[in-house]
C-alpha positions in Angstrom: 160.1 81.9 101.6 157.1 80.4 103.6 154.0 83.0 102.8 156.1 86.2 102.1 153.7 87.4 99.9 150.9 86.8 102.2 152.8 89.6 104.6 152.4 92.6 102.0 151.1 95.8 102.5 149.5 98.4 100.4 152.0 101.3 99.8 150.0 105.0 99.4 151.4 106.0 96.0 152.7 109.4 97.1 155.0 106.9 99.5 155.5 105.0 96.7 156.9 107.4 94.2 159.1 108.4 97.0 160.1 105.2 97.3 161.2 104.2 93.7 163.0 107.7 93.3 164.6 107.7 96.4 168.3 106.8 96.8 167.8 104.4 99.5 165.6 101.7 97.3 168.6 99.4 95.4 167.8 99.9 91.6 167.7 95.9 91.2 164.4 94.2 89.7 163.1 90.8 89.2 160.2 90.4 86.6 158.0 87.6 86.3 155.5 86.7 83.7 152.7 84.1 83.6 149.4 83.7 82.3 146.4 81.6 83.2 148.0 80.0 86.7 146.1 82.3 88.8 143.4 83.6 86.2 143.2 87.5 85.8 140.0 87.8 86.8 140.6 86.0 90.3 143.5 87.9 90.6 142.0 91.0 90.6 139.2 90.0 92.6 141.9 88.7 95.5 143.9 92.0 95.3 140.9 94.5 95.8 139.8 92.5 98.6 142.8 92.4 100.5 144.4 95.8 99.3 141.5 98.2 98.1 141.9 99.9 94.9 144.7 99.5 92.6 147.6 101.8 94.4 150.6 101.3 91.9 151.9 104.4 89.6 150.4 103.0 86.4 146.7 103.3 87.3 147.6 107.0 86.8 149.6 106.4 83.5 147.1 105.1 81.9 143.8 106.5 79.4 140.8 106.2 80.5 139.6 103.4 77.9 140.7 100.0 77.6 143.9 100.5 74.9 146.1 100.6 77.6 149.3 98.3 77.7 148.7 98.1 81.5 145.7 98.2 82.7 145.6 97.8 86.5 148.3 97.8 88.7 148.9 97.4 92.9 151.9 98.0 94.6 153.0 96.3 97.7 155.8 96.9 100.0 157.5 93.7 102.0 160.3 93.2 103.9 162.8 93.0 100.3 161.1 96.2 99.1 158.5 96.9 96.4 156.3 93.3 94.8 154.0 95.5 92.0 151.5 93.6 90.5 150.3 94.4 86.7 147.8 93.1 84.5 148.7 93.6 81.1 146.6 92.2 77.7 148.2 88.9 77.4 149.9 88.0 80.7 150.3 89.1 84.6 153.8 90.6 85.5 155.1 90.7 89.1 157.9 93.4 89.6 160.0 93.3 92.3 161.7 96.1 93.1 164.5 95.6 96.2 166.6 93.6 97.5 164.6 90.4 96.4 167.3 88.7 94.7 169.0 85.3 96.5 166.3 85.2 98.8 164.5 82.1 97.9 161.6 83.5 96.4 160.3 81.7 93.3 157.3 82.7 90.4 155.6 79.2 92.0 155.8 80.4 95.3 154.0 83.9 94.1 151.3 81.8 92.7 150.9 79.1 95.5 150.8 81.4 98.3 148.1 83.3 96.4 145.6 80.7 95.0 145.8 79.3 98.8 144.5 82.3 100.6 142.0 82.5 98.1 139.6 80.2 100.5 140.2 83.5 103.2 138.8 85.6 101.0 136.4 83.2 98.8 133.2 85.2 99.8 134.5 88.5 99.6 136.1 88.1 96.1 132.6 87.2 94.7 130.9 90.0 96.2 133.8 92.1 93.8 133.3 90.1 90.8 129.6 90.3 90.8 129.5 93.9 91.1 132.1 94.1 87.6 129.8 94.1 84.3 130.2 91.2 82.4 130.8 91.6 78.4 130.4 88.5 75.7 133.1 89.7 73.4 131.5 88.3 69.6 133.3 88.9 66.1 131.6 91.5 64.1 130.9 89.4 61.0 130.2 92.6 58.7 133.8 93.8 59.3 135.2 90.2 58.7 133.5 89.7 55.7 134.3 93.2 54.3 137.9 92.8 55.6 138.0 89.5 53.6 135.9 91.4 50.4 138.7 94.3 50.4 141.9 92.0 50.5 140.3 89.9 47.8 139.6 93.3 45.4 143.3 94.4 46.2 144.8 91.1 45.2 142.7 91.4 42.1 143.7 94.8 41.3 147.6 93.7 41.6 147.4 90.8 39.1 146.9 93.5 36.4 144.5 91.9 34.1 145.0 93.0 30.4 143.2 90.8 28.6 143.9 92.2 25.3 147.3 92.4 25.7 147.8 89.1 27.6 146.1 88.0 24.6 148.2 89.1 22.3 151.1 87.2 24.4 150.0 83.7 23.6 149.2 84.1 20.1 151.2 82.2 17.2 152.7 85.2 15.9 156.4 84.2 14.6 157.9 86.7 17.3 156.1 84.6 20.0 157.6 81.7 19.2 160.8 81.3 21.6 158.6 82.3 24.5 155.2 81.0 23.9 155.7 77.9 26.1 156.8 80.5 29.0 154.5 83.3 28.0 151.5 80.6 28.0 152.6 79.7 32.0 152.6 83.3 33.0 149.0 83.9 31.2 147.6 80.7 33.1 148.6 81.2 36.3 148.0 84.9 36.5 144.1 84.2 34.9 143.9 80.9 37.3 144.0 83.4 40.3 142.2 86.0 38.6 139.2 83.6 38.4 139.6 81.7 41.9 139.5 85.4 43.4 136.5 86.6 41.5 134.5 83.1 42.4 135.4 84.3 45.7 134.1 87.7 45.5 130.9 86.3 43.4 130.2 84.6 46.2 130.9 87.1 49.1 129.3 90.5 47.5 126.0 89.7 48.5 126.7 88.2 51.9 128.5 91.3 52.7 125.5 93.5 51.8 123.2 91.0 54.2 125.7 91.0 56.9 125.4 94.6 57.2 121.3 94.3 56.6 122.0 91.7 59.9 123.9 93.9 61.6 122.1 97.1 61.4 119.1 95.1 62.6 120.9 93.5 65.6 122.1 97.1 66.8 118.7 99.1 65.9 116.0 96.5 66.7 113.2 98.0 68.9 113.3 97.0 72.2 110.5 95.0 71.8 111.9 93.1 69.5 115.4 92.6 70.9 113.7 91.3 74.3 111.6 89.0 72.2 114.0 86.2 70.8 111.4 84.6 68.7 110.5 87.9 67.6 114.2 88.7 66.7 114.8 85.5 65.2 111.3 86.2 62.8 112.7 89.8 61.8 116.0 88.3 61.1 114.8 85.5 59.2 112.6 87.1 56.3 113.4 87.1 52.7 116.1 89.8 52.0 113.7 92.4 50.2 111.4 91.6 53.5 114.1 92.5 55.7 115.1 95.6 53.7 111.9 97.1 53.5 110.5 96.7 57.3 113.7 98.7 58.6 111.9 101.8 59.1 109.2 99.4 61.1 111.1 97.2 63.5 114.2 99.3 64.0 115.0 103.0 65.6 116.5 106.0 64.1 115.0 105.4 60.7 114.1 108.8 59.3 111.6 107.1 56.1 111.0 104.0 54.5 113.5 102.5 52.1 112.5 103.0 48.6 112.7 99.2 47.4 112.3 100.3 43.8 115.1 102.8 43.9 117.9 101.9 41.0 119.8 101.0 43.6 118.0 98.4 45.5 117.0 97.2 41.9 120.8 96.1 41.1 121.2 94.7 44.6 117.9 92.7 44.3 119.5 91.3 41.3 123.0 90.5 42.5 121.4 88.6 45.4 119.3 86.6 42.9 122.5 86.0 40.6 124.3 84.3 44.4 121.4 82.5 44.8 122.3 80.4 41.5 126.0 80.5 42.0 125.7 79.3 45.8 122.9 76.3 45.0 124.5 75.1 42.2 121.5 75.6 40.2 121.8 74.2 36.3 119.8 76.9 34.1 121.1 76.5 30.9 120.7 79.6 29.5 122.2 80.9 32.5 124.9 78.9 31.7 125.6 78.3 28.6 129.0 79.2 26.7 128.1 79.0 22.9 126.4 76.2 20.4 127.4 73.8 18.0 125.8 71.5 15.2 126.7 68.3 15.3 126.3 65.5 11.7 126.8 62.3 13.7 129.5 62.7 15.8 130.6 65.6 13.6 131.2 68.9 14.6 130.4 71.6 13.1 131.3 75.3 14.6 128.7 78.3 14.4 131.8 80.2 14.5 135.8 79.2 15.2 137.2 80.3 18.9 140.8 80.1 19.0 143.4 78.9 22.1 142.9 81.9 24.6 138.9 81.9 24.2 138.7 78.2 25.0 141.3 78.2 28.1 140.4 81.4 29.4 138.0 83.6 28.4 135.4 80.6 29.0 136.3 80.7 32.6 136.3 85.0 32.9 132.6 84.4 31.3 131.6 81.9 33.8 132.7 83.8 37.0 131.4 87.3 35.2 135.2 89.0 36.0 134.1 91.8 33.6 131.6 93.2 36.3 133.1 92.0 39.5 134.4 95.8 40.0 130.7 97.2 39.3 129.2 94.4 41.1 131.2 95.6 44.2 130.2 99.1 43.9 126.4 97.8 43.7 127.3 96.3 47.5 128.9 99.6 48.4 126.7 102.0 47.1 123.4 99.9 48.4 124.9 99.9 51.9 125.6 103.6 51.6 122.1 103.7 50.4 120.1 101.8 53.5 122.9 104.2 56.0 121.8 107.5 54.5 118.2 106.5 55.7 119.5 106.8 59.2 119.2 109.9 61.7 122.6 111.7 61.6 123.7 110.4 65.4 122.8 106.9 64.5 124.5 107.2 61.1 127.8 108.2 63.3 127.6 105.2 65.7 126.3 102.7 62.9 129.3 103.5 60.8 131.7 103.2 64.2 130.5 99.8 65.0 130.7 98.8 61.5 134.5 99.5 61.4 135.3 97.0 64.6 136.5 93.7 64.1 135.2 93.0 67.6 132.4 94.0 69.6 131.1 93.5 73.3 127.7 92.8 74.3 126.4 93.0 78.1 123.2 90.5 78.1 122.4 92.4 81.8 121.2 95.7 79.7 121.4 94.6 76.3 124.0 97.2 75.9 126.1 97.0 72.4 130.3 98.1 73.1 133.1 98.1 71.3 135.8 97.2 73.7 139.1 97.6 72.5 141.3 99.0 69.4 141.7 97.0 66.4 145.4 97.7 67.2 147.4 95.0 69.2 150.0 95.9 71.0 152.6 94.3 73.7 156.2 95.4 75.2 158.8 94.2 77.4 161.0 95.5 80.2 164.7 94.9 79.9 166.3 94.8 83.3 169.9 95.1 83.2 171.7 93.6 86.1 173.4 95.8 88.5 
């Protein structure tokens, strides 16, 4: 029907509620769904300009934060009954609440009528938008590395590495025998993903401890050093240790200076060292090596004899250090726990808030840091029976 929804008027909701528990309104309903055909944003924008402020029953349903399944609604009355509008996390939803049915109307008409009358109300709608704060929504890399870090250890943890008994499985004792073939397959592959996952976590231990060093620096900076990019970029840039120990200097709610000699920052110092080799590559052979032999000619001769397991296996649990991974991630944890208990108590509080967010907001107007929704996704549906 030619510009139907053009013709709508705002209902007051105490008419509305009325309305919708009345017995005159017809208990039929027609629910479309779309996305990104009339953006959300502009959507908004149109409806506060032509309507005022959201009117529909939901805007007094929901929290006031942004974990809401619906988080604005408006309400209109036509000449079929009720069109409400919603904006939901992952979609727009157009209710219509009458006696809309077999009149013609279509989704596409919805959305054409709309995006045309936009050009009425052009000038208007950007006075709205510009007076909405704008957020950059960024990943908080701390949280996805430690996220990644913690799934890795858990994995770890469920392969249930024995060695000395899953030694004792592949050894040619006579009872082995019949199942040594089998026993040697379960062995590999359970040690082959024992070792993948530690290389992992070998690599991401100390990239974990610099993302938070990163992090802590990007929320606490000093505002002379957050409005000074090059500034920012030099703080952020310095050797680890450097970083570590100007905390107290170029960021707020230090309470002292972080004791770089304390046992703590000793073991980090040296984890971070022990990434450098891994990540470069670097060939230090006595970093590296696995054992020595004499050689008379093309002879060998063995210092000592290794038998089947040491050569397939513990080799590789030497080379990726597996013996220390656990302790290696307690040096991360206790070292961050370290640099946090340096912090005034309130700062402490939000650090360790913002730390737990996958996602965080940032408003480049003010320089304001958010978090700006839950970690928890959530969506629903209405069923609408047919009358």
């Amino acid at each position: 029907m030619e510009n139907y929804f053009l013709g709508l008027e705002a209902v007051h909701p105490s008419c509305l509620a009325k309305i919708i528990t009345g017995d005159k309104l017809p208990k039929k309903a027609i629910i479309w769904e779309f996305t990104n055909e009339i953006k959300p944003i502009d959507l908004y924008c149109y409806l506060q300009v032509k309507y005022g402020s959201p009117n529909g029953l939901q805007n007094f349903l929901r929290n006031d934060s942004s974990d809401n399944l619906i988080h604005w609604e408006w309400s209109l009355a036509g000449q079929f009954g009720i069109v409400s509008i919603q904006g939901h996390n992952f979609r727009t939803e157009v209710h219509l609440i009458g006696e809309h049915d077999g009149k013609g109307l279509t989704l596409e008409d919805f959305i054409q009528q709309i995006k045309a009358d936009f050009k009425n109300h052009g000038k208007s709608m950007k006075s709205v938008r510009v007076e909405l704060e704008k957020w950059t929504r960024f990943l908080n890399p701390y949280h996805r590395i430690n996220s990644v870090v913690a799934k890795n250890i858990k994995s770890l943890n469920s392969l249930d590495v024995k060695v000395d008994e899953d030694r004792e499985l592949v050894k040619f004792h006579e009872e082995n025998l019949p199942k040594l073939e089998e026993n040697w397959k379960y062995v590999r592959d359970k040690y082959d993903n024992a070792i993948g996952i530690t290389f992992g976590l070998r690599s991401m231990l100390p990239v974990l401890a610099e993302s938070f060093i990163n992090l802590i620096i990007f929320v606490l900076a000093k505002p002379e050093i957050k409005k000074n990019e090059r500034l920012l970029q030099n703080t952020i840039r310095q050797q680890i240790d450097i970083r570590v120990q100007s905390l107290h200097l170029n960021c707020i709610g230090f309470t002292r200076p972080i004791d770089y000699t304390d046992d703590v920052c000793k073991k980090f110092h040296t984890l971070m060292n022990e990434r450098n080799d891994l990540l470069h590559g670097n060939v230090e052979v006595n970093k590296l090596k696995i054992g020595e032999v004499y050689f008379k000619g093309k002879v060998p001769v063995f210092v000592g004899y290794e038998d089947m397991w040491q050569s397939a296996m513990g080799i590789s649990l030497s080379s990726v250090k597996y013996n220390t991974i656990f302790d290696d991630h307690a040096v991360v944890t206790n070292f961050i726990e370290f640099i946090l208990d340096h912090l005034s108590k309130d700062l402490k509080e939000q650090v360790q808030y913002i730390m737990t967010n996958s996602e965080l907001g940032y408003n480049p107007a003010n320089g304001r840091l958010g978090s700006l929704f839950s970690d928890n996704i959530a969506d629903f549906r209405v069923s609408v029976n047919e009358a």
